[in-house]
N, CA, C and O atoms as a printed pandas DataFrame, in Angstrom:
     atom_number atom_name residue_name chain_id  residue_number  x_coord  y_coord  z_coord
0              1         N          UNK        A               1  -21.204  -12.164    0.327
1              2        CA          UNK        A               1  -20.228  -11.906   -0.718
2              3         C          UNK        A               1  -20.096  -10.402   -0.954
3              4         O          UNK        A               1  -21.084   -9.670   -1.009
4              5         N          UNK        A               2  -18.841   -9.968   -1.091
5              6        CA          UNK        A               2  -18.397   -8.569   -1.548
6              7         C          UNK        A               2  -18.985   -8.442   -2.809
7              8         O          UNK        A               2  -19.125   -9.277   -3.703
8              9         N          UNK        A               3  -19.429   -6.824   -2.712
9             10        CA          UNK        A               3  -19.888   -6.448   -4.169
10            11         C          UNK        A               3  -18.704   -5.519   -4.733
11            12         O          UNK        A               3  -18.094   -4.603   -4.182
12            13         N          UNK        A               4  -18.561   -6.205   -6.345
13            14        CA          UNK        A               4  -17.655   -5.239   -6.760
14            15         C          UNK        A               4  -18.697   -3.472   -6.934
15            16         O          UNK        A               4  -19.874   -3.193   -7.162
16            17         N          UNK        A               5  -17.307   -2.606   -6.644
17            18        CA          UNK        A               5  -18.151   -1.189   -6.898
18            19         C          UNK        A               5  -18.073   -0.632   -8.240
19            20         O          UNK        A               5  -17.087   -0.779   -8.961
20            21         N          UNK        A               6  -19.203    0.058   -8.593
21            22        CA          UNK        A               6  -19.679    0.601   -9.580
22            23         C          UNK        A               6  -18.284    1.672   -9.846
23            24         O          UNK        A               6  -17.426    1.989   -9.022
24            25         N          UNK        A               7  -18.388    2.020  -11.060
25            26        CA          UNK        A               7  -17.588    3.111  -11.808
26            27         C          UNK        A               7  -17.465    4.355  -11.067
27            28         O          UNK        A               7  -16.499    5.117  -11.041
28            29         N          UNK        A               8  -18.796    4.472  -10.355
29            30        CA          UNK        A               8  -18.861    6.192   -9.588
30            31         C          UNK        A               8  -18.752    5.659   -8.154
31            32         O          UNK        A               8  -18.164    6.419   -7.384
32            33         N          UNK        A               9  -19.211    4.478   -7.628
33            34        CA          UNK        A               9  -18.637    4.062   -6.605
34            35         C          UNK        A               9  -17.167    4.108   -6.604
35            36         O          UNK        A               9  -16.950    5.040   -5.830
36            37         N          UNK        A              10  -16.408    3.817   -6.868
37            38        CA          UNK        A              10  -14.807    3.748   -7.388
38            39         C          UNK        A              10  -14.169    4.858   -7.462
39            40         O          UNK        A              10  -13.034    4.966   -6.996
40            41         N          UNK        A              11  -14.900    6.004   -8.151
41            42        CA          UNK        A              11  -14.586    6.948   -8.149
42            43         C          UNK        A              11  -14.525    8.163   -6.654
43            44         O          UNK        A              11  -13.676    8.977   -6.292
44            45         N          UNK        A              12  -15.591    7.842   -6.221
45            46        CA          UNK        A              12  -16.063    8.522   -4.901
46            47         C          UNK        A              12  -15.125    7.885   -3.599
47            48         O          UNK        A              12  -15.029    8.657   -2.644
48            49         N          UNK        A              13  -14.383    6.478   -3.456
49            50        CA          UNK        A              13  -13.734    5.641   -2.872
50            51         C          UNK        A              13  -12.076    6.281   -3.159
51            52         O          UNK        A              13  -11.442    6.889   -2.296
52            53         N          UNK        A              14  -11.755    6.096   -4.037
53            54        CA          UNK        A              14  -10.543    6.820   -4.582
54            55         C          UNK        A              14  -10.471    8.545   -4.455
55            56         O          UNK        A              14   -9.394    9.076   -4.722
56            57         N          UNK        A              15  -11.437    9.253   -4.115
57            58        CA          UNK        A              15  -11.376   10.478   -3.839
58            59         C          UNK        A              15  -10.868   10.713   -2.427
59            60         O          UNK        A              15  -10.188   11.694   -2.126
60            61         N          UNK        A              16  -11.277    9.650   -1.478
61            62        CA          UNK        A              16  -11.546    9.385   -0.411
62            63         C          UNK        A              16   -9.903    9.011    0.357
63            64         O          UNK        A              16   -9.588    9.279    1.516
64            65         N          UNK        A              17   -9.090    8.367   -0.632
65            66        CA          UNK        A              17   -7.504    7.326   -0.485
66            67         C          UNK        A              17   -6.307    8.188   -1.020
67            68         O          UNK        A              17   -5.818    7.840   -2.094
68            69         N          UNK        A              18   -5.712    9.441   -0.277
69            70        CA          UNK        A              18   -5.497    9.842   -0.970
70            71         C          UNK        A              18   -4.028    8.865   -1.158
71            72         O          UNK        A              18   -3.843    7.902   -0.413
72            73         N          UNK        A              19   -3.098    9.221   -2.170
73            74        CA          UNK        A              19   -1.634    8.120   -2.854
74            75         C          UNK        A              19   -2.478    6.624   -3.204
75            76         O          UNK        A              19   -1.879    5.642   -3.645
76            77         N          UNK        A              20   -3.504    6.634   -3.013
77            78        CA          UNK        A              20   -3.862    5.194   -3.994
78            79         C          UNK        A              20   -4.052    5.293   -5.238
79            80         O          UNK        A              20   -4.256    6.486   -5.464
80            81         N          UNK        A              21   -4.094    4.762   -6.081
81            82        CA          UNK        A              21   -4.555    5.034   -7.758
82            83         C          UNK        A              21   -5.014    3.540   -8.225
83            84         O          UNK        A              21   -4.649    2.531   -7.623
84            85         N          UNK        A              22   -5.622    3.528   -9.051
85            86        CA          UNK        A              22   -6.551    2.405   -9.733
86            87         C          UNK        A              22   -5.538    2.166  -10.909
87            88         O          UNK        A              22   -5.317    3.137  -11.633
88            89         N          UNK        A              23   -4.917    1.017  -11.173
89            90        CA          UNK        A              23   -4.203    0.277  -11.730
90            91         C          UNK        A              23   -4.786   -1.500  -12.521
91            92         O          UNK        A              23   -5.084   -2.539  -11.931
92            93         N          UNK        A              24   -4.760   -1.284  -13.568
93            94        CA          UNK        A              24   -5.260   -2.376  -13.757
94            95         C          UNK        A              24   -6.152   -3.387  -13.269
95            96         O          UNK        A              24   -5.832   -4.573  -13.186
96            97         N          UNK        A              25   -7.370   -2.879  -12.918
97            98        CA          UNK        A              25   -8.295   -3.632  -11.721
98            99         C          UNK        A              25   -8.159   -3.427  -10.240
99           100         O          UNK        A              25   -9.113   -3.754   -9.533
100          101         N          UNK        A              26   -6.888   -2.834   -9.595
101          102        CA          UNK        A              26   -6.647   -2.779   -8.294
102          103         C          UNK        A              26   -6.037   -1.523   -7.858
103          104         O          UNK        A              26   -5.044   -1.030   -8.394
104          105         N          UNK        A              27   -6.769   -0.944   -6.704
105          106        CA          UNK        A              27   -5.943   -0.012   -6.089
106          107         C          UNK        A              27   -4.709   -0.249   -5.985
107          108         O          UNK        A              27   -4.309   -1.412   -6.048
108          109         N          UNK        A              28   -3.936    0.695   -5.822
109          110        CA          UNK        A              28   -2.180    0.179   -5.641
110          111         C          UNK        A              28   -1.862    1.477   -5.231
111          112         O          UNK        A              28   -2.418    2.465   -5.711
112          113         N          UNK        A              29   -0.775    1.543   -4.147
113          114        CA          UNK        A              29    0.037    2.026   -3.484
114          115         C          UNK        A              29    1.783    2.203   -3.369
115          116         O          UNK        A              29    2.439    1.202   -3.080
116          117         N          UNK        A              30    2.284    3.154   -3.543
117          118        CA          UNK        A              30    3.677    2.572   -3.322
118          119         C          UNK        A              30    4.119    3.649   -2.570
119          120         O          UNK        A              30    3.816    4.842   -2.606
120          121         N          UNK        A              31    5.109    2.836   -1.686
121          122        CA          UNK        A              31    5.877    3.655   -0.485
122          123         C          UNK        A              31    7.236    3.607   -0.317
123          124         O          UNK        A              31    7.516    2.408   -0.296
124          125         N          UNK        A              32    7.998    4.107   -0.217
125          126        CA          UNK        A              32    9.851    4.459   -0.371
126          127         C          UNK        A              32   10.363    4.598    1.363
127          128         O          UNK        A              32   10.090    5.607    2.013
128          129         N          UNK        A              33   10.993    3.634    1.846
129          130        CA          UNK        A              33   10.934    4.054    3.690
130          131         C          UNK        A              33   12.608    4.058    3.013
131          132         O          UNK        A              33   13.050    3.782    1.898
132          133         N          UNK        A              34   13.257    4.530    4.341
133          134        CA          UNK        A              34   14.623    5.219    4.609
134          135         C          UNK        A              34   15.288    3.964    4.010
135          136         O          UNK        A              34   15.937    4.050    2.968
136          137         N          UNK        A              35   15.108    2.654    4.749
137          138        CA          UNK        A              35   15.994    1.495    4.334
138          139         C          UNK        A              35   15.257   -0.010    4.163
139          140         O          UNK        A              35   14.051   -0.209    4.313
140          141         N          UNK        A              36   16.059   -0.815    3.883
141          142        CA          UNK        A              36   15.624   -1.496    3.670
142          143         C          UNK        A              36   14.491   -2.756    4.957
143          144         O          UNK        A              36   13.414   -3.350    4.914
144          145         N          UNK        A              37   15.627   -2.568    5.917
145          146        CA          UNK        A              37   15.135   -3.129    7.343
146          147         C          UNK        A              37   13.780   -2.364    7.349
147          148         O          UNK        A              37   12.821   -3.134    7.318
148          149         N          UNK        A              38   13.469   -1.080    7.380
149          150        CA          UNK        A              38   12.022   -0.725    7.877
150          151         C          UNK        A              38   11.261   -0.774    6.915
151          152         O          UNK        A              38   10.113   -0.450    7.222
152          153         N          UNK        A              39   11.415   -1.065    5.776
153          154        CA          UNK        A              39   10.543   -1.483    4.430
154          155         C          UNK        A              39    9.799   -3.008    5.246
155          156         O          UNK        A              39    8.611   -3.265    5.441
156          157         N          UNK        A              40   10.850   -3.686    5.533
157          158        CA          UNK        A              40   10.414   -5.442    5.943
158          159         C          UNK        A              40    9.795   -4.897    7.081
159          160         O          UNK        A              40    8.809   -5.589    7.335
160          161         N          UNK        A              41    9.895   -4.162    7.719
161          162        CA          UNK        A              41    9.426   -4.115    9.155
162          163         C          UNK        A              41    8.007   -3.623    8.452
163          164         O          UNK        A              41    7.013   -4.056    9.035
164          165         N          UNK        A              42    7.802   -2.958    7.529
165          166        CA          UNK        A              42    6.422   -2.408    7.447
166          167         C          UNK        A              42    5.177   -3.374    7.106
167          168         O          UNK        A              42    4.048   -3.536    7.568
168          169         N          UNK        A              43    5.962   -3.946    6.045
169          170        CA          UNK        A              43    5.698   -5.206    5.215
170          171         C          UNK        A              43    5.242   -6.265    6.413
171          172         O          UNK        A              43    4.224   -6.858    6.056
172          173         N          UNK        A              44    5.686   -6.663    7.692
173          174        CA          UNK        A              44    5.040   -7.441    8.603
174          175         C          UNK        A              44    3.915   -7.008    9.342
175          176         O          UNK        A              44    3.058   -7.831    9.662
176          177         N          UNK        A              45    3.787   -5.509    9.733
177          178        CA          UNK        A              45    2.684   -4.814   10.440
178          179         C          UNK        A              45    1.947   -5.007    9.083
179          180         O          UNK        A              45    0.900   -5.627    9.266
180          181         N          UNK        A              46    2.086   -4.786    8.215
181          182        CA          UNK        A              46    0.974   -4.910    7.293
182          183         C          UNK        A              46    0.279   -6.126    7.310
183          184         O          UNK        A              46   -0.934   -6.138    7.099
184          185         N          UNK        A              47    1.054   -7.379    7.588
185          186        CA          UNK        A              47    1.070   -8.818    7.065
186          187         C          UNK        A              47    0.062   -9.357    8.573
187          188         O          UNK        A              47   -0.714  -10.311    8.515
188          189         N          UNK        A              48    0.249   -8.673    9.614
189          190        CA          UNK        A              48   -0.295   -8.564   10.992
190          191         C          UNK        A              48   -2.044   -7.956   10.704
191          192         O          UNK        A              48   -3.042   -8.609   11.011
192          193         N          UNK        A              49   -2.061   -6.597   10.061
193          194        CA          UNK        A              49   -3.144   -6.089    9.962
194          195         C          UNK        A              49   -4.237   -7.099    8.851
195          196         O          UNK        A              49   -5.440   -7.343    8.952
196          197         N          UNK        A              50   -3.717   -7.314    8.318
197          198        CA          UNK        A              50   -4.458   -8.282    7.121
198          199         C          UNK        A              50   -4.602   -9.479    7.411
199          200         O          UNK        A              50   -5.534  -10.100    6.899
200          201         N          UNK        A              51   -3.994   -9.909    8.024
201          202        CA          UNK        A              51   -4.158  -11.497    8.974
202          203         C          UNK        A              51   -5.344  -11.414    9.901
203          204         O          UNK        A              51   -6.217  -12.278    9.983
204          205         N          UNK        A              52   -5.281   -9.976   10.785
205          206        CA          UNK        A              52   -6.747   -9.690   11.782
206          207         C          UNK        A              52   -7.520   -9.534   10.683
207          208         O          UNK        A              52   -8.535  -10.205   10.868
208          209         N          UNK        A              53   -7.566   -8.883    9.425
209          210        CA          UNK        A              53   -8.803   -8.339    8.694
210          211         C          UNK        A              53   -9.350   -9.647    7.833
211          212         O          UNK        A              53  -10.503   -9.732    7.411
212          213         N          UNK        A              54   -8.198  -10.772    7.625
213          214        CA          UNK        A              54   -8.646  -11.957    6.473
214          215         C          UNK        A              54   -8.985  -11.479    5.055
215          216         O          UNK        A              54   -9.668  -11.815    4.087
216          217         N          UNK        A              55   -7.926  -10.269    5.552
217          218        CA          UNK        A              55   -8.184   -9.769    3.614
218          219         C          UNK        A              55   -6.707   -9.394    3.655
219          220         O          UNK        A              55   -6.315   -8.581    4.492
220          221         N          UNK        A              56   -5.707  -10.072    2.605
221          222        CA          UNK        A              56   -4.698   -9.838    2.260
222          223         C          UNK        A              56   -4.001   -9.163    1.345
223          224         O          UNK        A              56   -4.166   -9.980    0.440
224          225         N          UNK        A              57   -3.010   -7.881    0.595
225          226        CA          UNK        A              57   -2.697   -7.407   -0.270
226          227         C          UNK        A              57   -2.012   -8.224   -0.453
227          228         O          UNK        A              57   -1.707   -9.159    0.287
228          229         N          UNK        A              58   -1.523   -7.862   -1.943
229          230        CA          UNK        A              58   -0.452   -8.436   -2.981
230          231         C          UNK        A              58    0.812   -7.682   -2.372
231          232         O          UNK        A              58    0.499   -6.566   -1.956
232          233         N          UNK        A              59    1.939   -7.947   -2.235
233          234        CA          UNK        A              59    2.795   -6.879   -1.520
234          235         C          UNK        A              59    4.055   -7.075   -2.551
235          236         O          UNK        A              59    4.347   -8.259   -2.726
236          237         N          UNK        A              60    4.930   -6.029   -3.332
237          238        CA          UNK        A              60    6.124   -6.472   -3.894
238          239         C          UNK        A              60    7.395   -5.778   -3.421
239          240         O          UNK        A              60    7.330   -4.663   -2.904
240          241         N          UNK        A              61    8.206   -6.227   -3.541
241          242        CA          UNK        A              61    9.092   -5.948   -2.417
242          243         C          UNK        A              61   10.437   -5.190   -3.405
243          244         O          UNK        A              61   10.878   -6.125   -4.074
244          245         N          UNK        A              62   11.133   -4.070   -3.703
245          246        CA          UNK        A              62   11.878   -3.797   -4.466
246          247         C          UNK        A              62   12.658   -2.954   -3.645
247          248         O          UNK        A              62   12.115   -1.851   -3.580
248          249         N          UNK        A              63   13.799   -3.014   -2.930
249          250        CA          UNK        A              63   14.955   -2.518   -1.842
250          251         C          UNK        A              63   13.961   -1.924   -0.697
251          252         O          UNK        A              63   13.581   -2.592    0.263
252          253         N          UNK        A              64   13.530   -0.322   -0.984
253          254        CA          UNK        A              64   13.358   -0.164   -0.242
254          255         C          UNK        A              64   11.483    0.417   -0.569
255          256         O          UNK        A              64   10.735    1.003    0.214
256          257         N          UNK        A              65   11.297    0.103   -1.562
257          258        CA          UNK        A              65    9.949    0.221   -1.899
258          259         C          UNK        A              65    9.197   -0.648   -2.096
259          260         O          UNK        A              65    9.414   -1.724   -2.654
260          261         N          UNK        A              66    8.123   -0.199   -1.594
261          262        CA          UNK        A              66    7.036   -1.204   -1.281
262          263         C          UNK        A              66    5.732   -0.735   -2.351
263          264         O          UNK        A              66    5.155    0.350   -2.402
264          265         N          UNK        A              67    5.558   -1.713   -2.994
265          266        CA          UNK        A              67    4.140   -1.823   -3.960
266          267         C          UNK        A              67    2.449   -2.510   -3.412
267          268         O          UNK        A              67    2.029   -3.604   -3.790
268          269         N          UNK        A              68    1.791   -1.693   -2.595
269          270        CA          UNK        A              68    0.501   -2.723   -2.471
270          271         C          UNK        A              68   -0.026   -2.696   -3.154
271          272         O          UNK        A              68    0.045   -1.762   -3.952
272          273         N          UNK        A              69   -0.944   -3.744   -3.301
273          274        CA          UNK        A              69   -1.837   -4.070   -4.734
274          275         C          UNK        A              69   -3.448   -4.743   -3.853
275          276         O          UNK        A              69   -3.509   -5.835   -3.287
276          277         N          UNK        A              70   -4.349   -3.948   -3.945
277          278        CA          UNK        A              70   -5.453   -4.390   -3.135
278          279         C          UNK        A              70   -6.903   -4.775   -4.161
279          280         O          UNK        A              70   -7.667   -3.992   -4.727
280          281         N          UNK        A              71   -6.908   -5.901   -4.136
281          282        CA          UNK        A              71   -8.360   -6.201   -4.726
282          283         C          UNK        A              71   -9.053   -7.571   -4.113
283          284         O          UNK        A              71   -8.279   -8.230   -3.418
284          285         N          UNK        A              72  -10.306   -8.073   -4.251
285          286        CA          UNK        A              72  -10.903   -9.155   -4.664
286          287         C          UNK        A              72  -10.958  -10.114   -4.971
287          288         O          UNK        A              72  -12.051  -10.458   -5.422
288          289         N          UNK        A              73   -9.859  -11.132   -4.927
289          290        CA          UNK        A              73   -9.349  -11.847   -6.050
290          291         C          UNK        A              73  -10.932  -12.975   -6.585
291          292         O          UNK        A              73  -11.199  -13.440   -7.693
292          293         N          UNK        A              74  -11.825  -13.107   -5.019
293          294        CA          UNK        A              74  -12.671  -13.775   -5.253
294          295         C          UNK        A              74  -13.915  -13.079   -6.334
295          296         O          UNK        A              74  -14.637  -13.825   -6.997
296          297         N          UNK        A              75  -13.996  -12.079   -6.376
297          298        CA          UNK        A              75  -14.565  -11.399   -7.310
298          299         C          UNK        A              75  -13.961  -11.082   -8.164
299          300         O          UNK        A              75  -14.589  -11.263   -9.207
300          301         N          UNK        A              76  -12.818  -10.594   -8.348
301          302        CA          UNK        A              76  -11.861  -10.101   -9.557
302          303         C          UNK        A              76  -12.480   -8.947   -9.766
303          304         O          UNK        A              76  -13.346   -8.744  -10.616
304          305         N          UNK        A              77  -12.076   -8.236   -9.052
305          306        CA          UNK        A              77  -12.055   -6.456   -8.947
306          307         C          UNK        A              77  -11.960   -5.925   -7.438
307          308         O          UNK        A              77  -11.652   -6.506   -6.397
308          309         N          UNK        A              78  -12.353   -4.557   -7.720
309          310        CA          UNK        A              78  -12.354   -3.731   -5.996
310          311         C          UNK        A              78  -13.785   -3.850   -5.802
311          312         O          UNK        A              78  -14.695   -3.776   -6.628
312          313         N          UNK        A              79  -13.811   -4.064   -4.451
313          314        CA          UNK        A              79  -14.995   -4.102   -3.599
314          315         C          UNK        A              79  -14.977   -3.300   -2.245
315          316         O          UNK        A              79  -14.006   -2.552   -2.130
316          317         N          UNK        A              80  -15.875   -3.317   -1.191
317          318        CA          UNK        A              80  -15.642   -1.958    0.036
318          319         C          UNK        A              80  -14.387   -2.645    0.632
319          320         O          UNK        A              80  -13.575   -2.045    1.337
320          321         N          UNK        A              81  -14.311   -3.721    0.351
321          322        CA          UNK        A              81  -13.192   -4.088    1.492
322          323         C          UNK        A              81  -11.670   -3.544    1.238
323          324         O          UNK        A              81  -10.781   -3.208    2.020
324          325         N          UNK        A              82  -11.749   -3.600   -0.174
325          326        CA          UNK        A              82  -10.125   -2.541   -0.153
326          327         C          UNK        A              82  -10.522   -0.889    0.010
327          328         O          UNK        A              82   -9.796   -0.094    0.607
328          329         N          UNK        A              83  -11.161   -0.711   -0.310
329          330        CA          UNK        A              83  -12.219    0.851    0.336
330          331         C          UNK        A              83  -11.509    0.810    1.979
331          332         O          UNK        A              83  -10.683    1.641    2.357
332          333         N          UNK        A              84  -11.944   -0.157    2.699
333          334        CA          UNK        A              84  -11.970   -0.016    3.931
334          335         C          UNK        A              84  -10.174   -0.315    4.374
335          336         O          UNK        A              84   -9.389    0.407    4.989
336          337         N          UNK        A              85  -10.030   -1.407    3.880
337          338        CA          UNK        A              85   -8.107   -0.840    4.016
338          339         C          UNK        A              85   -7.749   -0.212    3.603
339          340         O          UNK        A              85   -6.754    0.233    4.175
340          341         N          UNK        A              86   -8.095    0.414    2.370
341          342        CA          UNK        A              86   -7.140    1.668    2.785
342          343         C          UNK        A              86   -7.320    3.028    3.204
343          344         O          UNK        A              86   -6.686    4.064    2.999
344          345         N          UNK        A              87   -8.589    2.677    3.989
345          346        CA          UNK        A              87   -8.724    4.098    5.432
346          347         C          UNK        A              87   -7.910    3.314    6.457
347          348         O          UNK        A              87   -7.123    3.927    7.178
348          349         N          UNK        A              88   -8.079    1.771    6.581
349          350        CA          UNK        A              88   -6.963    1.720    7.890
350          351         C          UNK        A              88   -5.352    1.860    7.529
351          352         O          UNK        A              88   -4.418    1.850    8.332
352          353         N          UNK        A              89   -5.299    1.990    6.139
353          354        CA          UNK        A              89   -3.810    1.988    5.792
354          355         C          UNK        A              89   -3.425    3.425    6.350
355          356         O          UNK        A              89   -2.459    3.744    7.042
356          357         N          UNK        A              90   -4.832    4.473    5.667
357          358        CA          UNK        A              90   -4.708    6.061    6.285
358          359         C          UNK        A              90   -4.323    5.778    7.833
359          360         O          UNK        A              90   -3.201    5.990    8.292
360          361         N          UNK        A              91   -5.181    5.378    8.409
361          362        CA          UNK        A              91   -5.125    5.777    9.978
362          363         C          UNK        A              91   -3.480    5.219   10.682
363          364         O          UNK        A              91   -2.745    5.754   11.511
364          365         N          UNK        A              92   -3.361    3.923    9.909
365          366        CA          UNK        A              92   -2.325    3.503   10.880
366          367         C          UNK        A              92   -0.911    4.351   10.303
367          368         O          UNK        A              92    0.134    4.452   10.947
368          369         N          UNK        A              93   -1.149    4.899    8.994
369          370        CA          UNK        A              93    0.251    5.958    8.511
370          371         C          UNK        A              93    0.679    6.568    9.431
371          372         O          UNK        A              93    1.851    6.751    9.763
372          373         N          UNK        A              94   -0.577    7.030   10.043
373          374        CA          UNK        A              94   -0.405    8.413   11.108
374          375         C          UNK        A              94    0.544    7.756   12.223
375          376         O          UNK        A              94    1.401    8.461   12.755
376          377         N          UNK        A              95    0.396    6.433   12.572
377          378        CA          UNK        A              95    1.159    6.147   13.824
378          379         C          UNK        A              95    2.257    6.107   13.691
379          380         O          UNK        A              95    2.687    5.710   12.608
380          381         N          UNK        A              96    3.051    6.447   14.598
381          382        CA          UNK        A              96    4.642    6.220   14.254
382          383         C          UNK        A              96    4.955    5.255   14.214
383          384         O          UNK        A              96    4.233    4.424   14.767
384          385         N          UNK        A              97    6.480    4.697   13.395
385          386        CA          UNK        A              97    6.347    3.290   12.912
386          387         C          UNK        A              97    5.653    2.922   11.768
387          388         O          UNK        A              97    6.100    1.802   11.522
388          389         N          UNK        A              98    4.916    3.165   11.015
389          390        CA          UNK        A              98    4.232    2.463   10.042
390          391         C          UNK        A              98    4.360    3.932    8.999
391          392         O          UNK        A              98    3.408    4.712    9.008
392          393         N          UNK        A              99    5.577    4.230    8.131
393          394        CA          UNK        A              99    4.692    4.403    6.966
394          395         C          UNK        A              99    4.599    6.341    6.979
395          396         O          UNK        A              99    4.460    7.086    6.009
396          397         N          UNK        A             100    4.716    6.648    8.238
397          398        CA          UNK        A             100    4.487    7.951    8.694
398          399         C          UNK        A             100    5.813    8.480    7.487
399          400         O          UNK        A             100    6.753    7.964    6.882
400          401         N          UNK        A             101    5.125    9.889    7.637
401          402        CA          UNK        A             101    5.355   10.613    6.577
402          403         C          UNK        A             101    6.562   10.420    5.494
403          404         O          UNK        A             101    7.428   11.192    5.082
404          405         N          UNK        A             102    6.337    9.447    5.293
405          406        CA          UNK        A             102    6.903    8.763    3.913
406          407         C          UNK        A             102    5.745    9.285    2.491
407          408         O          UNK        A             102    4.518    9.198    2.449
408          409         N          UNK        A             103    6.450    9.678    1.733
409          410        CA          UNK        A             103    5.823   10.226    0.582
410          411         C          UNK        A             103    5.852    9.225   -0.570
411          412         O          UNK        A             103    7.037    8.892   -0.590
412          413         N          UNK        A             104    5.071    8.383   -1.788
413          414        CA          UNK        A             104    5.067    7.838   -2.946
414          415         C          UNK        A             104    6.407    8.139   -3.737
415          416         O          UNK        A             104    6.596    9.182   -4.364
416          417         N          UNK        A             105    7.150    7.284   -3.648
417          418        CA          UNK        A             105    8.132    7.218   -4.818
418          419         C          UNK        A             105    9.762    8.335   -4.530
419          420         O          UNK        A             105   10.735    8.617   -5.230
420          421         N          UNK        A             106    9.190    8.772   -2.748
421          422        CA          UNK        A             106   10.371    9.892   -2.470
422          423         C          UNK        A             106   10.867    9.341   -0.787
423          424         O          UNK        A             106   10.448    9.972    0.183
424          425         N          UNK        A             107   11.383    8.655   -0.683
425          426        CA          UNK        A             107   12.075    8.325    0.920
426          427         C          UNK        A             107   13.118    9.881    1.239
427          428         O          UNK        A             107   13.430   10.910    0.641
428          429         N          UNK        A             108   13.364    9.204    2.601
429          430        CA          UNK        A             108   13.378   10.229    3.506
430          431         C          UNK        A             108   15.484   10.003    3.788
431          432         O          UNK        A             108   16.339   10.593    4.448
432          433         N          UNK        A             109   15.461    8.977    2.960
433          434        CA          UNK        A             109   16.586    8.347    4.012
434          435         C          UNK        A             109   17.677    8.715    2.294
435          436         O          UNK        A             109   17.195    8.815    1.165
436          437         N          UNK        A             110   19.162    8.839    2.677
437          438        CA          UNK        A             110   20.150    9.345    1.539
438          439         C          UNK        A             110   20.399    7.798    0.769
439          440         O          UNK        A             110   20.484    6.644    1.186
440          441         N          UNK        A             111   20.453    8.336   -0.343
441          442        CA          UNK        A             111   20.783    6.961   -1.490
442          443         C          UNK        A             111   22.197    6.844   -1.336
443          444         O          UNK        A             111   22.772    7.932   -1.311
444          445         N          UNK        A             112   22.742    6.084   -1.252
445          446        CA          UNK        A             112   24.319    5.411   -1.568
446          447         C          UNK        A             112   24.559    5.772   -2.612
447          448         O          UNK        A             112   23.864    5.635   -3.619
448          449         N          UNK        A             113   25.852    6.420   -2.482
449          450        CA          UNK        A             113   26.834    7.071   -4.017
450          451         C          UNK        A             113   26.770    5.650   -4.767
451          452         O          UNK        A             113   26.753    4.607   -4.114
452          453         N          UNK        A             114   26.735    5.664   -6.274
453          454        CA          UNK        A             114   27.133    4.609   -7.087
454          455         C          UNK        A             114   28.846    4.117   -6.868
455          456         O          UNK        A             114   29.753    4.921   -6.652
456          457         N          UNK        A             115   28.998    2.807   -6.968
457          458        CA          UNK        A             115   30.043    1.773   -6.410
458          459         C          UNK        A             115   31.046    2.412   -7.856
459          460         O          UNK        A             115   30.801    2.056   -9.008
460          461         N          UNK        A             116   32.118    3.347   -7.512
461          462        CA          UNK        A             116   33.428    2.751   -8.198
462          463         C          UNK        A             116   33.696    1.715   -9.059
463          464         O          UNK        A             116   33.819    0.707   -8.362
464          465         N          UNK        A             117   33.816    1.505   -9.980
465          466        CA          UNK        A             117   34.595    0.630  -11.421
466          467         C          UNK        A             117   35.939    0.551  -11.021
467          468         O          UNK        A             117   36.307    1.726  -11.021
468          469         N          UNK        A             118   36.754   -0.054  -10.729
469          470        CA          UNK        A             118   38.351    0.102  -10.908
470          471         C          UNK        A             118   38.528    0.020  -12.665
471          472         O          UNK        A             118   39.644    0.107  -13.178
């Protein structure tokens, strides 16, 4: 069984992630891709990586931003295992395709002018 981590454990883990932040019991993440198609496309490599790991995020889906939400549910808190995704969340950013230099809350890709009223 996963151990939940201590307060300074948590702390030292989160020093470690950088764009994660501790949210109500759970690390959480959010990412802004160009459109909407490569948001879903990310959202499945993710759904791929967590299927090999048998540890799944919470994922919410809002156009083109993506919310992860990583905890425990069997413990009800963070334990090493979201520690440890999200160094593979780090590593696989780097690859192209996944996530790469996409910044928290700032995409890369132009917003659509607001729609005309007649």
């Amino acid at each position: 069984m996963p151990q939940i981590l201590s307060e300074t454990d948590l702390g030292k883990a989160l020093g470690t992630l950088p764009r994660w932040r501790l949210v109500e019991g759970a690390l959480v993440r959010e990412a802004e891709l160009p459109s909407f198609a490569e948001a879903i496309q990310v959202v499945n490599r993710v759904a791929e990586i967590a299927e090999s790991a048998d540890h799944h995020p919470d994922i919410d889906i809002r156009w083109r931003t993506l919310t992860f939400r990583l905890m425990t549910h069997s413990e009800d808190g963070i334990t090493e295992l979201e520690h440890h995704a999200g160094h593979r969340d780090r590593r696989r950013a780097r690859r192209p395709g996944l996530i790469s230099g996409v910044s928290p809350g700032r995409g890369r890709g132009r917003r659509r002018p607001p729609r005309r009223r007649p």
